[in-house]
C-alpha positions as CSV (number, residue, x, y, z in Angstrom):
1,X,43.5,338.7,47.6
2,X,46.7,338.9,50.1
3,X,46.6,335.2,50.0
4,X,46.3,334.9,46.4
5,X,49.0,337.3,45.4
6,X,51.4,336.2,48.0
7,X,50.9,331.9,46.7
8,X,50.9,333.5,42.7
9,X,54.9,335.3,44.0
10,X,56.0,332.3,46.0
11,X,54.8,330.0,42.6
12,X,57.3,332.2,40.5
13,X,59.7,332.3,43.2
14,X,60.0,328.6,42.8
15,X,59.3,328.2,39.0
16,X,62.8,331.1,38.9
17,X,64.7,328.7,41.2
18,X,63.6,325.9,39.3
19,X,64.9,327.2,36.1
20,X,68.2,328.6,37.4
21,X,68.8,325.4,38.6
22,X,69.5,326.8,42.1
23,X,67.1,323.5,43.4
24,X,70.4,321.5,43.5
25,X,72.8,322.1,46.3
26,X,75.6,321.1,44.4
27,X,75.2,324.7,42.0
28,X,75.6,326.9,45.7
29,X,78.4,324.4,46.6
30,X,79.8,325.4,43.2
31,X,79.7,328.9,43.6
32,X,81.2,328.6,46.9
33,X,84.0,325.8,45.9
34,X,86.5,328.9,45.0
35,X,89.7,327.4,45.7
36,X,88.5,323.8,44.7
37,X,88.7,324.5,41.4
38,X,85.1,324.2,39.8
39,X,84.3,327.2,40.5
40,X,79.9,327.9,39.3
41,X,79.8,331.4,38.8
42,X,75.8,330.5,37.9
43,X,74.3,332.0,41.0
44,X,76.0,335.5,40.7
45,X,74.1,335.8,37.8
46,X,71.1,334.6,39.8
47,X,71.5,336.8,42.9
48,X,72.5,339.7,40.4
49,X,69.3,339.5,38.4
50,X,67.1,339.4,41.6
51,X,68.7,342.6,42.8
52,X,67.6,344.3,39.4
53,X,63.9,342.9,39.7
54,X,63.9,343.9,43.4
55,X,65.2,347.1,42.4
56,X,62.6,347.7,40.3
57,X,60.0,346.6,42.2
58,X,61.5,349.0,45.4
59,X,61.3,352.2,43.3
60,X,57.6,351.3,42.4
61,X,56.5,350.8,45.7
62,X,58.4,354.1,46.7
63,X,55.3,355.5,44.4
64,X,52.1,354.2,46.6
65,X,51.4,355.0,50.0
66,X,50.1,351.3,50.3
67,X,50.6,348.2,48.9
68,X,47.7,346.7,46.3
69,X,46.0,344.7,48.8
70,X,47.1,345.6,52.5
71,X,46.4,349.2,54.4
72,X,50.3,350.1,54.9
73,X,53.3,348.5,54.5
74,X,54.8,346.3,56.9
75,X,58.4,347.8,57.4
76,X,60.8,346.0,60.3
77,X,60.5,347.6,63.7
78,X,64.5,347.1,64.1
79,X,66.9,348.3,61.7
80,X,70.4,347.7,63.9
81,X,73.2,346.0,62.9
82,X,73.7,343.8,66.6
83,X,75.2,340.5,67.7
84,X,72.1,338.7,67.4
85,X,71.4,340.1,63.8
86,X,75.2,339.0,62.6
87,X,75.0,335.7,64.6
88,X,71.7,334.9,63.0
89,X,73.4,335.8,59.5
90,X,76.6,333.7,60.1
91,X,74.4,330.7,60.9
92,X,72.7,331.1,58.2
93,X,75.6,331.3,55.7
94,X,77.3,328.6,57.3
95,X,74.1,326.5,57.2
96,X,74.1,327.3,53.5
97,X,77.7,326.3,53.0
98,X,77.3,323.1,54.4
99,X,74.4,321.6,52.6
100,X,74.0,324.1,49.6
101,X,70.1,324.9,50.7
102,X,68.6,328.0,52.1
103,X,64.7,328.2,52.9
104,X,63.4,328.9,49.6
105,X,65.3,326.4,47.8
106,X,65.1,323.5,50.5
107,X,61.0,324.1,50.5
108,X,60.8,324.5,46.5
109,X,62.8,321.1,46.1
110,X,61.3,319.1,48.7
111,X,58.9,317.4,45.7
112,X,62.0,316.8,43.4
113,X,65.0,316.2,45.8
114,X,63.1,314.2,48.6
115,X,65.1,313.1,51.6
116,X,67.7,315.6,52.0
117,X,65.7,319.1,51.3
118,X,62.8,317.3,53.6
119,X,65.2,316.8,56.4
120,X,66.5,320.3,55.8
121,X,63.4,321.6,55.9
122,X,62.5,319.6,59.0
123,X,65.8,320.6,61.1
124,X,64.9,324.6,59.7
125,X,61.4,324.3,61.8
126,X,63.0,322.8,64.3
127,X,65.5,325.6,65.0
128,X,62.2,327.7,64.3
129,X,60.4,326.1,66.9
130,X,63.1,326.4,69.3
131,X,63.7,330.0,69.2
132,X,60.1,330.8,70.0
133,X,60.5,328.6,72.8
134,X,63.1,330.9,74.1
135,X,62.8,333.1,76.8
136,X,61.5,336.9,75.9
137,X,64.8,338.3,77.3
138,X,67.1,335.9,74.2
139,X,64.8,336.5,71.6
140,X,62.8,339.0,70.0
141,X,59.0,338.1,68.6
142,X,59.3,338.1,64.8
């Protein structure tokens, strides 16, 4: 049932990203063009509806003492704000601002986009695969 539940959530992860139109790059590179002016105020209103949703589901889960189909939940072991922590988010923001895709996106528009999210995609394993190839001491298991 873990499996199930967690394929039927990324399905309407994708179908939501699908229909806000957040599978094309050129809608983040919108939002972020402030001073171009053509300004795409559309994923506000995206990122501002997930935060009600996630809300939601937050104070529900703050109800159970486990989640439907898992023992416990799974909360991070690390909760500082460090250099590797801001690094990682930098990177990722200016990864974003460069090509308009993050994860989600690049792997939900692989199908419709073709060459650029799958090259995205590729480069985000290989950046994957390289930090677990770091040493213990530069980087923490996941």
């Amino acid at each position: 049932m873990r499996i199930a539940s967690a394929a039927i959530a990324g399905l309407i992860f994708g179908i939501g990203l699908a229909l806000s139109g957040m599978l094309d790059p050129a809608r983040v590179l919108g939002f972020l063009d402030v001073a171009g002016g053509r300004w795409d105020p559309t994923l506000m209103f995206v990122l501002g509806g997930a935060v009600g949703v996630a809300a939601i589901g937050f104070g529900l889960a703050r109800l159970r003492t486990a989640p439907l189909f898992d023992d416990r939940f799974d909360h991070p072991g690390e909760t500082a704000v460090d250099g590797r922590l801001l690094g990682g988010a930098a990177l990722f923001g200016v990864g974003w601002g460069l090509v308009g895709y993050c994860p989600g996106p690049a792997i939900a528009s692989i199908g419709f986009a073709g060459t650029p999210s799958a090259l995205f995609a590729l480069a985000m394993v290989g950046g994957m695969l390289l930090h677990k190839a770091l040493p213990d001491s530069a980087s923490q298991p996941s």
